[in-house]
BAFI-3210 file (N, C-alpha, C; in Angstrom, 3 decimals, decimal comma, padded with zeros to 6 digits):
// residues 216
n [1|2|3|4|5|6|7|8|9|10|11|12|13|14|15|16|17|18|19|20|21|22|23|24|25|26|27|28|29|30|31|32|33|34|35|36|37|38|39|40|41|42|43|44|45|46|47|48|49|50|51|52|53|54|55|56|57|58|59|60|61|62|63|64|65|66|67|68|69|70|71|72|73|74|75|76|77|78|79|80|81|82|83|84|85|86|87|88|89|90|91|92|93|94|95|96|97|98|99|100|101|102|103|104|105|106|107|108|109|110|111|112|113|114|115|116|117|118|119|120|121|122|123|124|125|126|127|128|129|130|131|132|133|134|135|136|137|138|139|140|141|142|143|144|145|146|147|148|149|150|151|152|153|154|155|156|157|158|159|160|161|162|163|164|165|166|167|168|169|170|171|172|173|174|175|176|177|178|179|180|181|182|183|184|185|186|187|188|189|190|191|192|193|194|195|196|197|198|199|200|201|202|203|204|205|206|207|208|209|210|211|212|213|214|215|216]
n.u [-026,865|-025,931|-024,646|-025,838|-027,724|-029,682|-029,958|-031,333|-033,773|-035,135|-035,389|-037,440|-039,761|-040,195|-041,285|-043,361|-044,599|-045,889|-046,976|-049,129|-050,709|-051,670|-053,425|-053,875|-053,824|-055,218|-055,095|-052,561|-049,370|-046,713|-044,810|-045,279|-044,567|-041,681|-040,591|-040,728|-039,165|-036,734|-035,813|-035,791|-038,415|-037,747|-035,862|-036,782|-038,828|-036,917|-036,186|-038,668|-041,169|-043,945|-046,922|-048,124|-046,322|-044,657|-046,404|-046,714|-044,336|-044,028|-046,511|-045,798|-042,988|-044,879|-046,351|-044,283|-044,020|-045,921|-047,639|-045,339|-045,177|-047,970|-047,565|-046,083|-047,506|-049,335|-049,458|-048,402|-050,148|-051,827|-054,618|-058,100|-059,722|-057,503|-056,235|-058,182|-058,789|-055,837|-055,666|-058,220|-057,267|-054,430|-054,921|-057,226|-056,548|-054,200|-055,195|-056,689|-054,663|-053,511|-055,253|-055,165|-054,058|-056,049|-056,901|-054,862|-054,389|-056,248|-056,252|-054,059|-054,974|-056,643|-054,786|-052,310|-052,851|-051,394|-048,678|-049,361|-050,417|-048,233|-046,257|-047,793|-048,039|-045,442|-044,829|-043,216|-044,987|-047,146|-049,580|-051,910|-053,365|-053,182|-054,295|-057,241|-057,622|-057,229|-059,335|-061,446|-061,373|-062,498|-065,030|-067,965|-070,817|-073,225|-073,619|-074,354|-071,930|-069,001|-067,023|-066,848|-064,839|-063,496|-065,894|-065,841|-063,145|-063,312|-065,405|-064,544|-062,461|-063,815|-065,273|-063,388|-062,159|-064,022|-065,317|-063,269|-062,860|-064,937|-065,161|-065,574|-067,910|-069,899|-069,132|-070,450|-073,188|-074,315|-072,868|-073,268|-070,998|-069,355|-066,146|-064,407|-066,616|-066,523|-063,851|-064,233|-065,666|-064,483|-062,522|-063,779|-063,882|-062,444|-063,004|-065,344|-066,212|-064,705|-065,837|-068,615|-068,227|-067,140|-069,551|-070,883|-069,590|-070,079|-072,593|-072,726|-071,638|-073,087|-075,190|-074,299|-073,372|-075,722|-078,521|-080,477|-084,274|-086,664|-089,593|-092,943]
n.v [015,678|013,219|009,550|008,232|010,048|010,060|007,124|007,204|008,688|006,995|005,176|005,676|006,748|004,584|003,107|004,627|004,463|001,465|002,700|004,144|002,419|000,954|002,564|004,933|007,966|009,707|007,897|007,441|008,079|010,348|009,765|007,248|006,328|007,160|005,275|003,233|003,360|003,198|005,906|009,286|011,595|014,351|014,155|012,703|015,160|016,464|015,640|015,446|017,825|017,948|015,976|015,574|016,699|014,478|012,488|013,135|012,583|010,051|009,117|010,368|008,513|006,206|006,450|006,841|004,156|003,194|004,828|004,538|001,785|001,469|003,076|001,598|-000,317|001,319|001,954|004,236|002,314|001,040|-000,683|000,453|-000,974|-002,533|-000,879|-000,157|-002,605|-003,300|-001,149|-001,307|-003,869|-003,914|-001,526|-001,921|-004,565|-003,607|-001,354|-003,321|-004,853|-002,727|-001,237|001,464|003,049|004,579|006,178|008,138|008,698|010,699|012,379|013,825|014,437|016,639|018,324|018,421|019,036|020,244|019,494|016,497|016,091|017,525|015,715|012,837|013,529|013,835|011,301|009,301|007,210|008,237|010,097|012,480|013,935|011,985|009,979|010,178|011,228|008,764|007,507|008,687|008,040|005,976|005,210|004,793|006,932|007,512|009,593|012,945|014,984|016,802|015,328|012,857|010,748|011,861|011,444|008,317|007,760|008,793|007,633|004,757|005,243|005,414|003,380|001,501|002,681|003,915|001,588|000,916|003,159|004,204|001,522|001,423|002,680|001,407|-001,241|-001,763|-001,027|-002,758|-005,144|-006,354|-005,585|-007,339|-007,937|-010,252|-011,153|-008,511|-008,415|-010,968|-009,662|-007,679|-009,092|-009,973|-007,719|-006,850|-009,141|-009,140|-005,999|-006,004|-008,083|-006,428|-004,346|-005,116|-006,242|-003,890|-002,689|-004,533|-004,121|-001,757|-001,952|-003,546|-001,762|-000,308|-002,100|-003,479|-003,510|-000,968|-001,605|-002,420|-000,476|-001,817]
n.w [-035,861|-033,485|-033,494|-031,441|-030,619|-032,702|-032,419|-030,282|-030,297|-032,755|-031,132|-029,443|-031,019|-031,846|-029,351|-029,095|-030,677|-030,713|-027,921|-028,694|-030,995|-029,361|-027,311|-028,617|-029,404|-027,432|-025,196|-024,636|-022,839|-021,885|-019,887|-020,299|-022,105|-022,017|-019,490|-021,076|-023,328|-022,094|-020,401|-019,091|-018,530|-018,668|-020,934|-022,784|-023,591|-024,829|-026,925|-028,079|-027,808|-027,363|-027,121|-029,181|-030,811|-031,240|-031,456|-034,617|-035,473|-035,250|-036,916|-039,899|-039,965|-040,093|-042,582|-044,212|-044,566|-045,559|-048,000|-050,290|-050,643|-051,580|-053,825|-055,108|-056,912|-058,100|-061,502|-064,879|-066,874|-065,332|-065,017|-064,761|-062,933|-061,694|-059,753|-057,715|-056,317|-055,797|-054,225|-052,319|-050,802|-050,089|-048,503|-046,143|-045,314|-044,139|-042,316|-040,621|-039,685|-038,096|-036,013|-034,862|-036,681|-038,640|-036,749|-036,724|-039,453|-039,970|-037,928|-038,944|-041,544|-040,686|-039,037|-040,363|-042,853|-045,652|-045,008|-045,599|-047,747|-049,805|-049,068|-050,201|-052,225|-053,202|-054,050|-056,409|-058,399|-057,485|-059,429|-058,930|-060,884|-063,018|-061,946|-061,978|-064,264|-065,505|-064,128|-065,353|-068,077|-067,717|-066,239|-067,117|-067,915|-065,622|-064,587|-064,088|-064,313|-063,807|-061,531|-061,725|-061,027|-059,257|-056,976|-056,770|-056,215|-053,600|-052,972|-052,767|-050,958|-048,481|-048,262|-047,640|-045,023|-043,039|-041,371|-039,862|-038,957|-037,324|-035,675|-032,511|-032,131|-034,152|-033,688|-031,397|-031,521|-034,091|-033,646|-031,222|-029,653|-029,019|-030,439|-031,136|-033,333|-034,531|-035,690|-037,719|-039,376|-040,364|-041,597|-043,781|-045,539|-047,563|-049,910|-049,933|-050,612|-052,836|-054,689|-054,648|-055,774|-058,639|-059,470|-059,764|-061,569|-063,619|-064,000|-065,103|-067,298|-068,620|-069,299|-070,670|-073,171|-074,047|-076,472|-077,088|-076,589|-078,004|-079,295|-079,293]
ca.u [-027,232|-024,984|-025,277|-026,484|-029,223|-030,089|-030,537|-032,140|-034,874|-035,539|-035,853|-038,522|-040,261|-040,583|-042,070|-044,371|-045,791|-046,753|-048,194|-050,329|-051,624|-052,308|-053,863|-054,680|-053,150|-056,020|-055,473|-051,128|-049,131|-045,921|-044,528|-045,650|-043,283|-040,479|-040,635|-040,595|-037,754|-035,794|-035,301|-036,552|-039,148|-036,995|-034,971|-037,726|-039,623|-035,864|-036,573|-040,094|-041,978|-045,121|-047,348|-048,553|-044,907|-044,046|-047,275|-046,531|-043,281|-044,907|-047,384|-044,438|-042,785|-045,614|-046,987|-043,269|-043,630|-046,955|-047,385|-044,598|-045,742|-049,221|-047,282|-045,487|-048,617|-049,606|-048,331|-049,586|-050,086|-053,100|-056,156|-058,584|-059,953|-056,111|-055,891|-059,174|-058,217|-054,731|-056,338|-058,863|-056,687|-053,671|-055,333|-058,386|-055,932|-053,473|-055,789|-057,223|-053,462|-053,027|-055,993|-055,437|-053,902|-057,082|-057,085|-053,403|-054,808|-057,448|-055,341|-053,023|-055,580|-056,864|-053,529|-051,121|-052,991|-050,416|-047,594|-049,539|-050,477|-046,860|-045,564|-048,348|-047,669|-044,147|-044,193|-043,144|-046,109|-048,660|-049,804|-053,487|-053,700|-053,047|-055,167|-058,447|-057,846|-057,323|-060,800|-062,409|-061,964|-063,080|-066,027|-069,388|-071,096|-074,083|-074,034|-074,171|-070,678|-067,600|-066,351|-066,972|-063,648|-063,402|-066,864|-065,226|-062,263|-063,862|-066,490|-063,786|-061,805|-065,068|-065,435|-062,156|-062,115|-065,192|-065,658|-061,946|-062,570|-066,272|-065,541|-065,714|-069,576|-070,278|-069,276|-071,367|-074,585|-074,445|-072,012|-073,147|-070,009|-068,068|-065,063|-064,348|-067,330|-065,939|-062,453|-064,156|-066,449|-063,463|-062,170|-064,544|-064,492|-062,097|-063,470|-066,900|-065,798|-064,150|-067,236|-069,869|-066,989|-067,391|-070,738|-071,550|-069,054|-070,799|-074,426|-072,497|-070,960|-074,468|-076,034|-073,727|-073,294|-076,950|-079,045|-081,767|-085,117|-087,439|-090,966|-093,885]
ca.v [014,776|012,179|008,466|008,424|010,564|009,223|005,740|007,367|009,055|006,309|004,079|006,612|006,794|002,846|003,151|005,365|003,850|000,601|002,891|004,446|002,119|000,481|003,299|005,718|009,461|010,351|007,347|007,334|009,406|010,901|008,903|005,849|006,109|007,500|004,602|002,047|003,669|003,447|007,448|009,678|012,464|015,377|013,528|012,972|016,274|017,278|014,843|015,957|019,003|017,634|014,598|015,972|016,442|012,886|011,711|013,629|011,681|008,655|008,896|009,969|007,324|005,186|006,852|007,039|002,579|002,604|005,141|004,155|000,633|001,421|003,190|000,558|-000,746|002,158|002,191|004,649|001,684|000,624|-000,040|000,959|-002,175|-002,948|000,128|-000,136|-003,880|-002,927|000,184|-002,308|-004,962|-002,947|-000,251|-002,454|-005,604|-002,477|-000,893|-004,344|-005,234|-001,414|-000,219|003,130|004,065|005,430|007,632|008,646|009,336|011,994|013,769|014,620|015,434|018,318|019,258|018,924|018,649|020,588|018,278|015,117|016,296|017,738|014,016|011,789|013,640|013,695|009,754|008,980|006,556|009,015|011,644|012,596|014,239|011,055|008,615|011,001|011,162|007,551|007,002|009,290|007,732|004,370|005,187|005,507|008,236|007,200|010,357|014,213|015,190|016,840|014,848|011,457|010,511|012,443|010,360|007,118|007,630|009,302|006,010|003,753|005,691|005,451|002,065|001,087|003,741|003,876|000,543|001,219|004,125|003,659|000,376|001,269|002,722|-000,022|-002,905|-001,876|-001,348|-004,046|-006,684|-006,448|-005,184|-008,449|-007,811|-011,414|-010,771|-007,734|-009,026|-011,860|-008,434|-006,736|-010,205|-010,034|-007,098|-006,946|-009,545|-008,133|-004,870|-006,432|-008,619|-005,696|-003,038|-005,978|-006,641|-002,641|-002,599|-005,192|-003,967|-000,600|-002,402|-004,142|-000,928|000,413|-002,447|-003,810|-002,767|-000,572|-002,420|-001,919|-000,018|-002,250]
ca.w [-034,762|-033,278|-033,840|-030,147|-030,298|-034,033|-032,195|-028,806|-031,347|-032,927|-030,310|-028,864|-032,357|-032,141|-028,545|-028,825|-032,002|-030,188|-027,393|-029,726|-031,429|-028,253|-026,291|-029,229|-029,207|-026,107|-023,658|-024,851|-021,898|-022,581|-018,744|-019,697|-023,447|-021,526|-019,241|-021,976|-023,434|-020,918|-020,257|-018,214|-019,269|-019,374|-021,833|-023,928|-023,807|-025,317|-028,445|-028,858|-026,874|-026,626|-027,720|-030,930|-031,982|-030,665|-032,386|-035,875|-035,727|-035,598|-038,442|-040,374|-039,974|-040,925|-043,884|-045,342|-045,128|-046,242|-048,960|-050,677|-050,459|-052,323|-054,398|-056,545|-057,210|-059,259|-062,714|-065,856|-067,711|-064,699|-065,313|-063,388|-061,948|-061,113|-058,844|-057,281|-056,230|-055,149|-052,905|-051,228|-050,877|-049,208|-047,497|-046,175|-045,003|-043,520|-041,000|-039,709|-038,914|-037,558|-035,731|-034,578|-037,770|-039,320|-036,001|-037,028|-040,687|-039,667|-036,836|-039,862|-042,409|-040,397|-038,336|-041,130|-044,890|-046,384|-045,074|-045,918|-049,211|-050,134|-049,125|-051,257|-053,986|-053,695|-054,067|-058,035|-058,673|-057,287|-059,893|-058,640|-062,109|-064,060|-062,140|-062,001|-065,922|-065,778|-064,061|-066,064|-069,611|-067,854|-065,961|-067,826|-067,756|-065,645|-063,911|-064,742|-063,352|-063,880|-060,688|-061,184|-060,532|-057,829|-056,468|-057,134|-055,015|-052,350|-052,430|-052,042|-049,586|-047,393|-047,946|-046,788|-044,049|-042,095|-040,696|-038,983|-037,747|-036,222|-034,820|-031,481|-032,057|-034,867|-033,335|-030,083|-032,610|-034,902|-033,213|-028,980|-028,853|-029,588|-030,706|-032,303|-034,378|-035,563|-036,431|-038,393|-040,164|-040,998|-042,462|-044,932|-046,126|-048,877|-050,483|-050,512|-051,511|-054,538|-055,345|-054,800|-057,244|-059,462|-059,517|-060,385|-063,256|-064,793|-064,375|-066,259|-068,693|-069,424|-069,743|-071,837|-073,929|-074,449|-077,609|-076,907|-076,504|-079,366|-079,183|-079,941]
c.u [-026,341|-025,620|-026,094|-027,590|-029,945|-031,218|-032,061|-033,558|-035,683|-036,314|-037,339|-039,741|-040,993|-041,097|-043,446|-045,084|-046,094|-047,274|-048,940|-050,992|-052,241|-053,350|-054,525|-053,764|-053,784|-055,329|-053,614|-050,719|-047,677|-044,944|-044,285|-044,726|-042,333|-039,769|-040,208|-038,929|-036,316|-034,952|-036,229|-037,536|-038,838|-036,395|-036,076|-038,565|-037,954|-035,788|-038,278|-040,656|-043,225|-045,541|-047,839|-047,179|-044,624|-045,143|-047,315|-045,406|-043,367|-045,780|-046,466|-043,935|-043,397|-046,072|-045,521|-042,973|-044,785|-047,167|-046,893|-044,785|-047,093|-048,604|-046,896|-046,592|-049,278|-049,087|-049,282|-050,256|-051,655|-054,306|-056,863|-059,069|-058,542|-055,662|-056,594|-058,869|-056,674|-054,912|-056,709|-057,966|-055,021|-054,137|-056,669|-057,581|-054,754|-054,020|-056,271|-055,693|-053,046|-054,130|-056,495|-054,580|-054,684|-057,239|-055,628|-053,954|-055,623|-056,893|-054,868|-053,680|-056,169|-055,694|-052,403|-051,539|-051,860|-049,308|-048,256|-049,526|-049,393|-046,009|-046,433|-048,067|-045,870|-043,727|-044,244|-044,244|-047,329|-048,648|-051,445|-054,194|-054,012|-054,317|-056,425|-058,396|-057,529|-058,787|-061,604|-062,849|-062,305|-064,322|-067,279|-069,680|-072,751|-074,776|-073,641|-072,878|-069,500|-066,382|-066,569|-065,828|-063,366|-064,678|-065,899|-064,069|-062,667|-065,041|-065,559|-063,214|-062,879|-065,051|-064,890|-061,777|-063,313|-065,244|-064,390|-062,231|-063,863|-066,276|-066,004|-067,647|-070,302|-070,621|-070,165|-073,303|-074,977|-073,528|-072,048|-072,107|-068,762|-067,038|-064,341|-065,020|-066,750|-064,762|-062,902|-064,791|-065,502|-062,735|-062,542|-064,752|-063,894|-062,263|-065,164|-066,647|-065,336|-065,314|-068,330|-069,167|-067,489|-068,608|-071,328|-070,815|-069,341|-072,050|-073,960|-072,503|-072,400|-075,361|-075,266|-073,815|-074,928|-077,423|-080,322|-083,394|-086,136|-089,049|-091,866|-095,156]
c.v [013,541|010,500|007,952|008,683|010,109|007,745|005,940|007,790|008,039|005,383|004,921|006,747|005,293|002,291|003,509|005,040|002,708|001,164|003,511|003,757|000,911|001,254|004,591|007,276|010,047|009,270|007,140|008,385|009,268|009,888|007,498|005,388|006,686|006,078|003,272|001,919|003,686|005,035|008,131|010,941|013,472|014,805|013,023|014,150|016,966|016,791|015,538|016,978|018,419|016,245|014,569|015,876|014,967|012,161|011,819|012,902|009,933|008,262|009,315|008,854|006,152|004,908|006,553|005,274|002,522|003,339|004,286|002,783|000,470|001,759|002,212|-000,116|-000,160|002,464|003,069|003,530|000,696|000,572|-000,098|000,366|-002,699|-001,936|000,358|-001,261|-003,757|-001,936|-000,661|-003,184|-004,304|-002,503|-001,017|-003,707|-004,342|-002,658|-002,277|-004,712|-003,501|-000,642|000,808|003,795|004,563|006,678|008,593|009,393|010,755|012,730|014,444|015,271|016,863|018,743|019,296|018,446|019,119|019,673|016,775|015,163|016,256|015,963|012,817|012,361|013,624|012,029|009,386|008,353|007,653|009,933|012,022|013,169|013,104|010,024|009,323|010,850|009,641|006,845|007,426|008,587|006,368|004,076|005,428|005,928|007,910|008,696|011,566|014,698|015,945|015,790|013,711|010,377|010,639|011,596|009,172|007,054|008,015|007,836|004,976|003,621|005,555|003,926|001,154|001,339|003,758|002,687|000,337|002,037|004,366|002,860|000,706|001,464|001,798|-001,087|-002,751|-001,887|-002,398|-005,131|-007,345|-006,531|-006,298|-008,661|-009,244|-011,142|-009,843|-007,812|-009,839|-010,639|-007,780|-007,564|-010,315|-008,967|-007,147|-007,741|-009,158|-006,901|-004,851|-006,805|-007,324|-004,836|-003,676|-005,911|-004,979|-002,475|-003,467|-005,157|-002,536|-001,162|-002,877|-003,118|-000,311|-000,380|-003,160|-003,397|-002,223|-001,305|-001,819|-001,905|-001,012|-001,418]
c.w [-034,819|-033,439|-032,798|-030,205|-031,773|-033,350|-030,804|-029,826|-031,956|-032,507|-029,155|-029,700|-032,152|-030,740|-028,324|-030,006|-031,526|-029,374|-027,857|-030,193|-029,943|-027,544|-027,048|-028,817|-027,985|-025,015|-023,987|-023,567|-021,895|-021,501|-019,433|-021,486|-023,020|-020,452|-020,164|-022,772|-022,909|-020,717|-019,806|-019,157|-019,832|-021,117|-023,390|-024,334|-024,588|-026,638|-029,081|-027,429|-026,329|-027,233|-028,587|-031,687|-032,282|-031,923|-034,341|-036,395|-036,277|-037,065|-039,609|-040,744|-040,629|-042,088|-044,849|-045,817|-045,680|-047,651|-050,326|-051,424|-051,774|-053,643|-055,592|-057,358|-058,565|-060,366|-064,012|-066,367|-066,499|-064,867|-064,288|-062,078|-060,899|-059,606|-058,023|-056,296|-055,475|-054,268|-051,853|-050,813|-049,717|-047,852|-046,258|-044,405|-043,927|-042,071|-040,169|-039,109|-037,485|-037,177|-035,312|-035,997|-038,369|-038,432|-036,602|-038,364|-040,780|-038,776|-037,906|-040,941|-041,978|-039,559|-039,364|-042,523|-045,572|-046,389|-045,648|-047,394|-049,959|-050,081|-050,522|-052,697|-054,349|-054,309|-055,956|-058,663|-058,666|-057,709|-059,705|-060,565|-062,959|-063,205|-062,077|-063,323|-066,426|-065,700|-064,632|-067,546|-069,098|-067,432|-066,908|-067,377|-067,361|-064,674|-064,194|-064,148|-063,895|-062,506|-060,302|-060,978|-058,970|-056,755|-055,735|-056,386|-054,126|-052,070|-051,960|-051,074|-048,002|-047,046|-047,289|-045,052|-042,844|-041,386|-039,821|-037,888|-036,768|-035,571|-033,083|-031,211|-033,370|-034,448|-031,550|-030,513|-033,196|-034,531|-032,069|-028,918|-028,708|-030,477|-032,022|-033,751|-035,455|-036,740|-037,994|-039,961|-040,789|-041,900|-043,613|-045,859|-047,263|-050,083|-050,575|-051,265|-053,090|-055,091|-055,372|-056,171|-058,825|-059,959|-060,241|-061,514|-064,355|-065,296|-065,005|-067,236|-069,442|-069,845|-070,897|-073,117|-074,819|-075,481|-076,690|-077,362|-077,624|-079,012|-079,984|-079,819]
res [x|x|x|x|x|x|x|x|x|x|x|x|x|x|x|x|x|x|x|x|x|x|x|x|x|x|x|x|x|x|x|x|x|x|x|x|x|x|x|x|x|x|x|x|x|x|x|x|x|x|x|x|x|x|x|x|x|x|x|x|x|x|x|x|x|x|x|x|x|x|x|x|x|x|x|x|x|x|x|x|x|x|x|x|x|x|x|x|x|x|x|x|x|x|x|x|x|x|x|x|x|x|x|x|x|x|x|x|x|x|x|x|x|x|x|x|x|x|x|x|x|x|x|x|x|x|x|x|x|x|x|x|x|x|x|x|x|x|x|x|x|x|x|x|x|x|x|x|x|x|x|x|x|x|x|x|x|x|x|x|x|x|x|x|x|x|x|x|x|x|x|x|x|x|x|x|x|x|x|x|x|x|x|x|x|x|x|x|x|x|x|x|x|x|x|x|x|x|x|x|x|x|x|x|x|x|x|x|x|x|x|x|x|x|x|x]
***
């Protein structure tokens, strides 16, 4: 591919990712990013076929700055609080700047797991093996499990995650739908999230470390 169509691609790539996250992959229309681009439709249905390709391009794109990004973060030498804290704190602060990327995240986990997967693990930092056996020798054992690791990221990933991608039926439940409100809700969360994380690793630690109370 010529340096031409390199730049025309691109510059189609970097359209259609502000109308996405403007308009979302349903209310985005293939016209109205050909338009922006300055090129006509043919000319883009010759870069991408349809609006799934167009849109696969996109999250691409995004995942290969963000990833990456979380990545450095992660080092063997992490402990676990450090990685927990660098998740929230990232990923949390992310989506409130980028709010149709959580829709972007879930198109791809069920239309292309294999490709997403194949990519996060390709990233040097990220060995799913190592940090699961990282959380394992740190968590106490307050629960019968082979998968309390597996828990524990899946709790956080929720925690982070959900209040993104519900907003639209959230903030019409619990906010009348005020939008400000929400912003200021989503403001807060990473610091709650930290303080509550906090707050349960120390009512472990107290159970673990306490003496057992003595029978009178």
């Amino acid at each position: 591919m010529n340096a031409l169509k390199v730049e025309t691609k691109e510059k189609i790539i970097e359209v259609a990712h502000e109308v996405f996250l403007e308009k979302g992959l349903q209310g985005a229309r293939m016209q109205e990013i050909a338009d922006k681009a300055g090129i006509n439709k043919a000319l883009l249905h010759y870069y991408f076929r349809s609006k799934e390709s167009l849109f696969d391009a996109v999250f691409e794109k995004v995942i290969e700055e963000v990833i990456p990004e979380f990545s450095k973060k992660l080092q063997p030498s992490s402990k676990l609080e450090e990685v927990i804290r660098s998740f929230v704190e990232f990923y949390n602060n992310f989506f409130q700047e980028n709010p149709q990327f959580p829709q972007f995240f879930f198109h791809e986990i069920w239309q292309n797991p294999d490709k997403l997967a194949t990519f996060i693990k390709g990233q040097k930092n990220i060995k799913p093996d190592d940090i699961v056996n990282n959380i394992k020798k740190r968590l106490p054992p307050f629960y019968e499990s082979d998968y309390l690791p597996q828990h524990m990221i899946s709790n956080v990933m929720g925690m982070c995650l959900f209040p993104h991608i519900a907003r639209p039926l959230f903030q019409r439940i619990f906010f009348g739908n005020d939008e400000e409100k929400y912003d200021h809700f989503l403001s807060e969360r990473t610091d709650f999230l930290l303080t509550m994380l906090a707050g349960i690793e120390l009512e472990n630690k107290d159970q673990i470390t306490d003496e057992p109370e003595e029978d009178f």
